[in-house]
C-alpha positions as CSV (number, residue, x, y, z in Angstrom):
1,X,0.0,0.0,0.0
2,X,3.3,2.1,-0.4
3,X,2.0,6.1,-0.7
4,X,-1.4,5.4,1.5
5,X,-1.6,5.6,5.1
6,X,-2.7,2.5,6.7
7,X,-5.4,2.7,9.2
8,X,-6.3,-0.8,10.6
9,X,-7.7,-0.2,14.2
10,X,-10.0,-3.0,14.3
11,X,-7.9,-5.1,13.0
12,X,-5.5,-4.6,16.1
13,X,-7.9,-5.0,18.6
14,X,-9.2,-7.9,17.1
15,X,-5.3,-9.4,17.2
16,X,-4.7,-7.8,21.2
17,X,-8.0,-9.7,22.0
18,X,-7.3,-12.7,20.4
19,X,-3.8,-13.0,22.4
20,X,-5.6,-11.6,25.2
21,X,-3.6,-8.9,26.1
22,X,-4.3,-5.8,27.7
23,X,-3.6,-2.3,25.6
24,X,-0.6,-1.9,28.0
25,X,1.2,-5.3,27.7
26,X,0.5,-5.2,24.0
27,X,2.3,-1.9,23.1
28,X,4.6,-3.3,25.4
29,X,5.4,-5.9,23.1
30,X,5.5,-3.7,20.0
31,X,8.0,-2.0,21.6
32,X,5.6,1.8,21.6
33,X,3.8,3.7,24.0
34,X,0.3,3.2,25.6
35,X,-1.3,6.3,24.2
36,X,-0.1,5.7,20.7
37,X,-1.4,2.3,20.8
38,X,-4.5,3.8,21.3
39,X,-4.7,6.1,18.4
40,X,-3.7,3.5,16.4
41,X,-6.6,1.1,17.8
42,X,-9.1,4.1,17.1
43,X,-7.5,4.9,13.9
44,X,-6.8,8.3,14.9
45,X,-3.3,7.6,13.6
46,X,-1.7,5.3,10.7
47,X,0.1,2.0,11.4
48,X,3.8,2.4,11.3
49,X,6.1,0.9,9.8
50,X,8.0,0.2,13.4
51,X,4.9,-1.6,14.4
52,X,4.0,-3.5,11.0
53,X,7.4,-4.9,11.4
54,X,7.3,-5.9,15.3
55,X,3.5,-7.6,14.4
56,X,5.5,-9.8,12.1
57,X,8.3,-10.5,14.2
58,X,6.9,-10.6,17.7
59,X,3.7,-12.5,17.0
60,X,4.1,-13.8,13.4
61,X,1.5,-12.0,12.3
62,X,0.5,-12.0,8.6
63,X,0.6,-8.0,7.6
64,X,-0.9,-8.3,4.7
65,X,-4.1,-8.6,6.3
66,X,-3.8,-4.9,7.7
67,X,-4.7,-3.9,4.3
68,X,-7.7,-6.2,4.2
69,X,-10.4,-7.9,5.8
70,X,-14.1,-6.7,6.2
71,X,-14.2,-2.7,5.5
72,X,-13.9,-2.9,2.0
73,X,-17.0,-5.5,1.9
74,X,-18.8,-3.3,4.5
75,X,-18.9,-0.6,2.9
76,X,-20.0,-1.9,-0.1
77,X,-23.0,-3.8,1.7
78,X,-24.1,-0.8,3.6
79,X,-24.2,1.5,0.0
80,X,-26.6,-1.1,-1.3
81,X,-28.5,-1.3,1.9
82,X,-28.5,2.8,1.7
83,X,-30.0,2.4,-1.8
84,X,-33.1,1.7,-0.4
85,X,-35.4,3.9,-0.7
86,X,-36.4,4.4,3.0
87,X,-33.2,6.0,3.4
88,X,-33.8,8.5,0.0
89,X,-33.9,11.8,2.7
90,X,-30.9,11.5,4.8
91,X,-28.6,8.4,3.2
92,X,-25.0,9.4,5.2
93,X,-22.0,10.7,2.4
94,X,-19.4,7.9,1.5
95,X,-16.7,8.9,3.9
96,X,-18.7,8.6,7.2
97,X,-19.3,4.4,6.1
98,X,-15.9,4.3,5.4
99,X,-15.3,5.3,8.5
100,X,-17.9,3.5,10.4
101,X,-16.4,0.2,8.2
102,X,-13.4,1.3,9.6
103,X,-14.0,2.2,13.5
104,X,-17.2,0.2,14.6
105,X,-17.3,-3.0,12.4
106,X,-19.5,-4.3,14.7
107,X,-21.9,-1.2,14.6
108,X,-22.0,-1.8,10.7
109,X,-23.0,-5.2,10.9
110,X,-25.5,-4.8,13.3
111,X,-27.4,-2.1,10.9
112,X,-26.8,-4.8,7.9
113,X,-28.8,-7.3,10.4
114,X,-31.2,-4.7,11.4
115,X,-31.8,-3.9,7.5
116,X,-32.3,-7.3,6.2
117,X,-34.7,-8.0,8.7
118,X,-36.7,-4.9,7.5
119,X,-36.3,-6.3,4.0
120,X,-37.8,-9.8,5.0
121,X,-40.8,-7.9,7.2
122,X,-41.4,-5.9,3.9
123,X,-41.8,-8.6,1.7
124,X,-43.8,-10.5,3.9
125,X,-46.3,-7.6,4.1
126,X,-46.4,-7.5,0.6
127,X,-47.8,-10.8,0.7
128,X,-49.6,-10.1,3.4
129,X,-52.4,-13.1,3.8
130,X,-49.9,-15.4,3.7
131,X,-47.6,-14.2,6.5
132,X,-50.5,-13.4,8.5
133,X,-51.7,-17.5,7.9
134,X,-48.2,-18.3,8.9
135,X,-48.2,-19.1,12.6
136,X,-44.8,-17.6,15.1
137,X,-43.5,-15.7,12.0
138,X,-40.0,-14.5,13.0
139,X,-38.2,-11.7,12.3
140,X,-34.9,-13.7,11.4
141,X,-32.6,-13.1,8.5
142,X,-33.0,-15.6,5.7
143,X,-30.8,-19.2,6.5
144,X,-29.3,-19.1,3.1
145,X,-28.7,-15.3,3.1
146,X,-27.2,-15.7,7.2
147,X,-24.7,-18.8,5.7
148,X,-23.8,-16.9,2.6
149,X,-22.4,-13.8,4.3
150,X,-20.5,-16.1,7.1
151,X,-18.7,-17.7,4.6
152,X,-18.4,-14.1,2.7
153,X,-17.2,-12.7,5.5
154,X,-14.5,-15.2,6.4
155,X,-13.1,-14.5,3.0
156,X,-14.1,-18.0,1.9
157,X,-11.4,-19.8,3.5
158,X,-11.9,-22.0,7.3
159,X,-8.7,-22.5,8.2
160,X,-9.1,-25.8,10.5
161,X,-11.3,-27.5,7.7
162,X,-8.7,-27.0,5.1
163,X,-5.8,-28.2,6.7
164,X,-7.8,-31.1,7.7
165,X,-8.5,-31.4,4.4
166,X,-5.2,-31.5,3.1
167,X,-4.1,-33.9,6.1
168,X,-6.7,-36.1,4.7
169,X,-5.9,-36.1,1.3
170,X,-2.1,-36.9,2.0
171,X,-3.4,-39.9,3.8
172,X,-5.5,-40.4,0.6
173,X,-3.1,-40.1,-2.0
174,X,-1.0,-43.5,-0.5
175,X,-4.3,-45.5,-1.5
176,X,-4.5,-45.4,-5.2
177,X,-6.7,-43.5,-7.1
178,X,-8.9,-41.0,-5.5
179,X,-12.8,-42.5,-5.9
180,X,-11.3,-46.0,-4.8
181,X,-9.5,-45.0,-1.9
182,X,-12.5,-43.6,-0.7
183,X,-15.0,-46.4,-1.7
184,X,-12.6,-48.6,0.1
185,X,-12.6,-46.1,3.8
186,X,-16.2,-46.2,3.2
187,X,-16.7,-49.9,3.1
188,X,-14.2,-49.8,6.3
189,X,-17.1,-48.7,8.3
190,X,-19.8,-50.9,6.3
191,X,-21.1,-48.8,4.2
192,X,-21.8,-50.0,0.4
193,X,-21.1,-47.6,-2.2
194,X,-23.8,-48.0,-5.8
195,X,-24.2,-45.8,-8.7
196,X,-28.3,-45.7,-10.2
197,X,-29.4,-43.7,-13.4
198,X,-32.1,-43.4,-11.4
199,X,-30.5,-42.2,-8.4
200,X,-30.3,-38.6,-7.5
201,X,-26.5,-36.9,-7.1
202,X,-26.0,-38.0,-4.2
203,X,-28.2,-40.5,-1.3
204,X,-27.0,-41.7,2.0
205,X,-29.6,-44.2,4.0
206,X,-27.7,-44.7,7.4
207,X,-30.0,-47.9,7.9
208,X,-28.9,-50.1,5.3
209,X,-25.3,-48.5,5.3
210,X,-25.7,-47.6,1.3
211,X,-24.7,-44.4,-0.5
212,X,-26.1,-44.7,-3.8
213,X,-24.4,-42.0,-6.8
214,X,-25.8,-41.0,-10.1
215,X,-24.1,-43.0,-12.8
216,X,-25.4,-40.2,-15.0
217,X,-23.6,-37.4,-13.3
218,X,-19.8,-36.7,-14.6
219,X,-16.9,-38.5,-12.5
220,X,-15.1,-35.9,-11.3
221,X,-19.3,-35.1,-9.3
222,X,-19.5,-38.5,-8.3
223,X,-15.9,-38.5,-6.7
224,X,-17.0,-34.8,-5.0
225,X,-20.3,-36.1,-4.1
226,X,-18.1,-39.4,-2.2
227,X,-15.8,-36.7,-0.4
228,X,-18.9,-34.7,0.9
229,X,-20.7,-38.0,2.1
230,X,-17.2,-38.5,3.7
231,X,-16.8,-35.4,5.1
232,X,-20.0,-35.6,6.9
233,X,-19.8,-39.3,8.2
234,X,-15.6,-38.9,9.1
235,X,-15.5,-35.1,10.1
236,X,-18.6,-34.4,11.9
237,X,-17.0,-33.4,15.0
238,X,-15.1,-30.5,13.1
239,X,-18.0,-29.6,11.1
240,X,-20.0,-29.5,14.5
241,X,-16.8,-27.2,16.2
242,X,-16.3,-24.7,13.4
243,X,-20.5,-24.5,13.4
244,X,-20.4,-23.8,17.2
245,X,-18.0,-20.6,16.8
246,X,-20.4,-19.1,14.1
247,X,-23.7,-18.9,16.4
248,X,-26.1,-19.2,13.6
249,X,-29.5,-17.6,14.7
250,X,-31.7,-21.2,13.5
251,X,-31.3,-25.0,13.4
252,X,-31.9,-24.3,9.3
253,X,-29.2,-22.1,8.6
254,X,-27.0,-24.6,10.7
255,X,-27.9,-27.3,8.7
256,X,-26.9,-25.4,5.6
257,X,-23.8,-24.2,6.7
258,X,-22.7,-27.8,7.8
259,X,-23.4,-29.0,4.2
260,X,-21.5,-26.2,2.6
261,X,-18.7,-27.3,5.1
262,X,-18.6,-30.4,4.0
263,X,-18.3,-29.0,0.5
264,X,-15.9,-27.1,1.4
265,X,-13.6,-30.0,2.7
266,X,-14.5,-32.3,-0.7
267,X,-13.3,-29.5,-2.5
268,X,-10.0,-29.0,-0.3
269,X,-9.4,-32.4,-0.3
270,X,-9.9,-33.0,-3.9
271,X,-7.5,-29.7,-4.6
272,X,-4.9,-29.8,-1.3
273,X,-4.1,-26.2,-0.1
274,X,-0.4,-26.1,-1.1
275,X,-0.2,-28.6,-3.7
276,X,-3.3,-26.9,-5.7
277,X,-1.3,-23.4,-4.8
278,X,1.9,-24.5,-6.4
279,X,0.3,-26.1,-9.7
280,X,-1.9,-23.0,-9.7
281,X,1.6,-20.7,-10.4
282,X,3.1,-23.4,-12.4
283,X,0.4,-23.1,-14.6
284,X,-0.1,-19.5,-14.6
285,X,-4.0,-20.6,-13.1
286,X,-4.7,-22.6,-16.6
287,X,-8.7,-23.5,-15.3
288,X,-8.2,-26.6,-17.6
289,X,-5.1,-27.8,-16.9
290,X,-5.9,-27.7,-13.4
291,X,-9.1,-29.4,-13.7
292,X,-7.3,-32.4,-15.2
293,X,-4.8,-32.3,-13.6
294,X,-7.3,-32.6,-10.0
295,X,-9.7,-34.6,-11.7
296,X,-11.9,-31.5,-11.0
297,X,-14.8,-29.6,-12.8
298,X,-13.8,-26.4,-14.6
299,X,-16.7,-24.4,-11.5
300,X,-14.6,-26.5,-8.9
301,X,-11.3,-25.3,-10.0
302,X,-12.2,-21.7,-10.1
303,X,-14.3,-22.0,-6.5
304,X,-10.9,-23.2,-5.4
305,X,-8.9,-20.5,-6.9
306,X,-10.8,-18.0,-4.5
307,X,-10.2,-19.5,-1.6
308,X,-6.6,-19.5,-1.5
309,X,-6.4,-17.2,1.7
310,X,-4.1,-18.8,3.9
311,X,-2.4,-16.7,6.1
312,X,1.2,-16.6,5.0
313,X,0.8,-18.5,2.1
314,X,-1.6,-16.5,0.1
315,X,-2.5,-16.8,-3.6
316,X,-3.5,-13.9,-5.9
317,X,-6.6,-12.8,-4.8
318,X,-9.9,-13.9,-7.1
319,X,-13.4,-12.4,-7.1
320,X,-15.7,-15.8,-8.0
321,X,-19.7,-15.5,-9.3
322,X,-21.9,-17.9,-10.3
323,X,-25.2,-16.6,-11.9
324,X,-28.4,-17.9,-13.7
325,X,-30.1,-17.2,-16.9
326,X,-31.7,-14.1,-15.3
327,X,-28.5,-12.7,-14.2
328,X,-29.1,-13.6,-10.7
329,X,-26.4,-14.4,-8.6
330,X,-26.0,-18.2,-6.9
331,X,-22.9,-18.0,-5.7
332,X,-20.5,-15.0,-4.7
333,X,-16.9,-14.2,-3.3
334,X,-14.7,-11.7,-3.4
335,X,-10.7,-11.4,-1.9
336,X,-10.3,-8.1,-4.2
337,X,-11.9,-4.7,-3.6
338,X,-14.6,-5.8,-5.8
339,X,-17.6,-6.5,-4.5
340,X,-20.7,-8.1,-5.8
341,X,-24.9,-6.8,-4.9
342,X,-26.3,-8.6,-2.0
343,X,-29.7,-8.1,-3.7
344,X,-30.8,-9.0,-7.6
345,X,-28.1,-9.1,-10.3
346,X,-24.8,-8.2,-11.3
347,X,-23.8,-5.4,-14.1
348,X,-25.0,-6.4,-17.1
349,X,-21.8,-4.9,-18.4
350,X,-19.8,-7.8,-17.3
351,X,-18.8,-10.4,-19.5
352,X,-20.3,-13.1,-17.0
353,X,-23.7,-12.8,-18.8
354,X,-21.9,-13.1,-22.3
355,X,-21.0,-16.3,-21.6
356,X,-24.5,-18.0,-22.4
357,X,-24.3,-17.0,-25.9
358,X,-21.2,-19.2,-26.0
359,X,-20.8,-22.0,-24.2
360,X,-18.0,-23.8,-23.6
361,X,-15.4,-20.6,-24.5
362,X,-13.7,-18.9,-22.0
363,X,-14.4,-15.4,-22.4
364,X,-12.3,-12.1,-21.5
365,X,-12.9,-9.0,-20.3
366,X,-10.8,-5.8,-19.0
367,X,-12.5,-3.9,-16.6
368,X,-13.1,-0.8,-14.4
369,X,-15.2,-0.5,-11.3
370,X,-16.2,3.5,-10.3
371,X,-13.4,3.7,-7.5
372,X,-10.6,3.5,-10.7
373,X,-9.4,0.4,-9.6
374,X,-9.4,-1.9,-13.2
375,X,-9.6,-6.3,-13.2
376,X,-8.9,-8.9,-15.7
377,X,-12.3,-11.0,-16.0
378,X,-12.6,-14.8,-17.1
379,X,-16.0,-16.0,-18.0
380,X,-17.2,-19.1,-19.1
381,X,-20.4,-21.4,-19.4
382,X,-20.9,-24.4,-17.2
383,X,-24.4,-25.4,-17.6
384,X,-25.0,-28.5,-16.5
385,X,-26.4,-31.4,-17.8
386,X,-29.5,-33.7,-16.8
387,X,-27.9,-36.7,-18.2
388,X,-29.7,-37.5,-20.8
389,X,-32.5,-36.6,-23.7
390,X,-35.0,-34.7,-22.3
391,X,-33.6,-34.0,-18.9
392,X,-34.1,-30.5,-18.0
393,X,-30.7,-28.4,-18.0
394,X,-28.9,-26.3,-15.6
395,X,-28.2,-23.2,-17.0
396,X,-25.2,-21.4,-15.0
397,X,-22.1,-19.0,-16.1
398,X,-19.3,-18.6,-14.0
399,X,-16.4,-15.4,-13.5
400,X,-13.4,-15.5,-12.0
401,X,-11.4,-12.8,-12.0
402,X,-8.5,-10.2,-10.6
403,X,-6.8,-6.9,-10.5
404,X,-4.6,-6.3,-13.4
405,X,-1.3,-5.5,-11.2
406,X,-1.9,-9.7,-11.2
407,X,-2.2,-10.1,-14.6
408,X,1.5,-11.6,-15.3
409,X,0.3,-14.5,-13.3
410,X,-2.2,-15.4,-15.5
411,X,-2.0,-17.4,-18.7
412,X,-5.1,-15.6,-19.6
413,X,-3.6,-12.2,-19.6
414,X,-1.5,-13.1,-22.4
415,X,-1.7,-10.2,-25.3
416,X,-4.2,-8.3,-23.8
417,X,-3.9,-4.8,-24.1
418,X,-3.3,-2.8,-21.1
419,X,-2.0,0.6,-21.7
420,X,-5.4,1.6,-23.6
421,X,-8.0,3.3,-21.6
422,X,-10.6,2.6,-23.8
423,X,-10.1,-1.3,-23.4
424,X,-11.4,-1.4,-20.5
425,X,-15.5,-1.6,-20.0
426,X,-16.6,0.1,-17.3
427,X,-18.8,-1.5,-15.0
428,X,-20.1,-1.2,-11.7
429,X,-22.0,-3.0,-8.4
430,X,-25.8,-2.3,-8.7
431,X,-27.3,0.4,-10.5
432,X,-29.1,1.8,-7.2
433,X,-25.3,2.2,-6.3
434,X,-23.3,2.8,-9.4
435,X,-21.9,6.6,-9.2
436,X,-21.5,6.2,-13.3
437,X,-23.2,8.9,-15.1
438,X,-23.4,7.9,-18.3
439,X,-24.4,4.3,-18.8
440,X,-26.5,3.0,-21.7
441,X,-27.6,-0.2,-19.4
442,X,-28.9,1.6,-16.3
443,X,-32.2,-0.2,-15.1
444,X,-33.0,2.1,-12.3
445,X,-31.6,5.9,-11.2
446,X,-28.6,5.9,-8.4
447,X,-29.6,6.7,-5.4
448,X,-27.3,9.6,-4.8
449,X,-27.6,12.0,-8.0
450,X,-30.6,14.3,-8.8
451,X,-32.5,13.8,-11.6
452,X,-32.5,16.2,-14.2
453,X,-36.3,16.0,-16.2
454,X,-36.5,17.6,-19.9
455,X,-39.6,16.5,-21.3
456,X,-38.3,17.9,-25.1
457,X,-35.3,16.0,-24.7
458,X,-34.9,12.1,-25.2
459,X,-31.4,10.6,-25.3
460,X,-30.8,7.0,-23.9
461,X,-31.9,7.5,-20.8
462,X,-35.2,9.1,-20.0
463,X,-33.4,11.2,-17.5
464,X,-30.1,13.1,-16.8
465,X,-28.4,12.6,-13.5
466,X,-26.4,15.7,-12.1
């Protein structure tokens, strides 16, 4: 961050607390005073470079998470929450979220909370004989929306599933091939593995001791869906330990976040954190060298890409998006400074929804968010199939995707242009958001410009913004 000032108070009291010191041991340690601890933990002063380097040496402490973490995504979350129009009269100016991101994490999550549950009472008025028919309605954020953010908000990575992960897979890789090593622990404890066309992905009946696979679905599924199965019957205890620290607000959203653990493990043990990490760099991130070389799915490759957030042994960091036909997004996660709407769709600028009109071709895209800062976007197609004639299809397009001062990394990159402005499309967020101007794809007005009315003037927007 050389020429910017680095102001990471909460990210020093969230490392004094963790080591549970007090503010006076702490500085001690660092080697400063008390009092300019505590500008620094109230961001009333920068980080030093005294201190950045005692962090690092005194407590091993990963620095370049000073730069990071959850302000970035905060702010962005609490723009789109502003867009609503309840707040149209008295929506607060950039800076003051910046600094609430920045001073009172905690405060800006609680109004995130407090908004989505507004959200939810709204819609439910909107529908309003059925909520009233619906006995002990609660006020509680959506399961899937509460398990999304926890995994956003831990930048997509779970440090004690991972490692177990690759701990497992090590143990793995001495029994042969990867589907029979694990058809083989299975049957260890009893339990008979069987493929059915008729079968659904994936179906587990603890009584009989069967799991029974799709033959239809692809190998490289069928092997995934035997790691989650595994991962639920052989790491339950972990699952249930990491579930514990997050405090989920239902059983429901529990239950979702344990199976999206147990995702998360198939995929780390199908991909190992530092073996995935050094073939990603040998191969400049080739998606489909690295699928066959892991036996993976182009989607699972890329997922994996963007989770590569290990303290101290960090990858580049990968915005990943999965969206529908509509342009609504399924999946999202970002370790840049891009960030993706909470709510509806993503730009239709972006080269993700491109990638319908031809599948099966990776697709890329230079690009510039609002704030300047410019990315390198891959985009591809990776509808899935029914399995056979008839059988409805999946219809999905992936991105993955990252700043262009990581663009030599990428085989991708290779004889794109990067000195032209003009190259670059500029896209943004969410249109409620966007501070562009002059767009020719704007749905809806941005929340923070005036509109300028001329009934004897029509150019491609019905409106000018000043």
């Amino acid at each position: 961050m050389a020429g910017q000032k680095l102001y990471a108070g909460a990210k020093l009291r969230e490392l004094r607390t963790r080591l549970g010191l007090t503010q006076k041991d702490f500085a001690a340690k660092l080697g400063i005073s008390l009092p300019y601890l505590n500008q620094m933990e109230n961001n009333n002063r920068p980080v030093s470079t005294t201190v950045v380097l005692a962090l690092a040496q005194e407590f091993g402490f990963d620095v370049t998470e000073l730069g990071q973490g959850d302000a970035e995504r905060l702010v962005t979350d609490m723009r789109e929450a502003m867009a609503d129009p309840v707040f149209a009269d008295g929506a607060p100016p950039l800076a003051d979220l910046r600094l609430t991101a920045s001073n009172a994490p905690a405060l800006a999550r609680a109004f995130l909370e407090l908004h989505r549950a507004y959200r939810q009472t709204h819609e439910r008025l909107a529908s309003l004989d059925e909520a009233l028919g619906r006995e002990g309605a609660q006020l509680q954020p959506s399961p899937w929306e509460e398990v999304r953010d926890f995994f956003h908000y831990c930048d997509n990575y779970i440090d004690a599933v991972d490692r177990a992960a690759e701990h497992f897979a090590e143990g793995l890789a001495k029994e042969g091939p990867l589907a029979q090593a694990l058809t083989e622990r299975l049957a260890r404890l009893g339990i008979t593995v069987r493929r059915s066309r008729e079968a659904p992905l994936r179906r587990f009946d603890p009584d009989r001791k069967e799991l029974t696979l799709s033959s239809l679905a692809r190998p490289e599924t069928q092997t995934f869906q035997l790691l989650v199965q595994t991962a639920l019957l052989r790491q339950a205890q972990l699952l249930d330990a990491t579930l514990d620290l997050a405090r989920f607000q239902s059983d429901q959203a529990r239950s979702i976040a344990k199976l999206g653990l147990a995702n998360y493990f198939a995929g780390a043990t199908k991909m190992p954190y530092r073996a995935f990490l050094e073939a990603a760099q040998d191969t400049r991130h080739d998606l489909e060298l690295l699928a066959t070389r892991f036996g993976a799915s182009i989607e699972q490759v890329a997922h994996r890409l963007s989770t590569l957030q290990r303290p101290g042994a960090k990858g580049v960091p990968f915005f990943f998006v999965r969206v529908d036909q509509a342009g609504t997004i399924t999946k999202r996660h970002s370790a840049t400074r891009l960030q993706f709407a909470r709510f509806g769709g993503a730009c239709p600028l972006w080269n993700v929804h491109a990638a319908f009109e031809l599948p099966g071709q990776f697709l890329r895209q230079l690009a510039e968010t609002p704030d300047g800062v410019r990315y390198i976007s891959l985009a591809r197609d990776v509808s899935k199939t029914g399995g056979h004639f008839g059988a409805p299809r999946r219809r999905y397009a992936i991105a993955l995707g990252c700043e262009v001062r990581h663009a030599a990394g990428l085989v991708y990159a290779d004889d794109m242009d990067f000195t032209r402005p003009a190259a670059f499309e500029p896209i943004g967020i969410s249109c409620r958001i966007c501070e562009r101007t002059q767009c020719h794809q704007r749905s809806v007005p941005p929340l923070e410009k005036r509109l300028a009315i001329d009934p004897m003037l029509r150019e491609t927007l019905p409106y000018a913004l000043e």
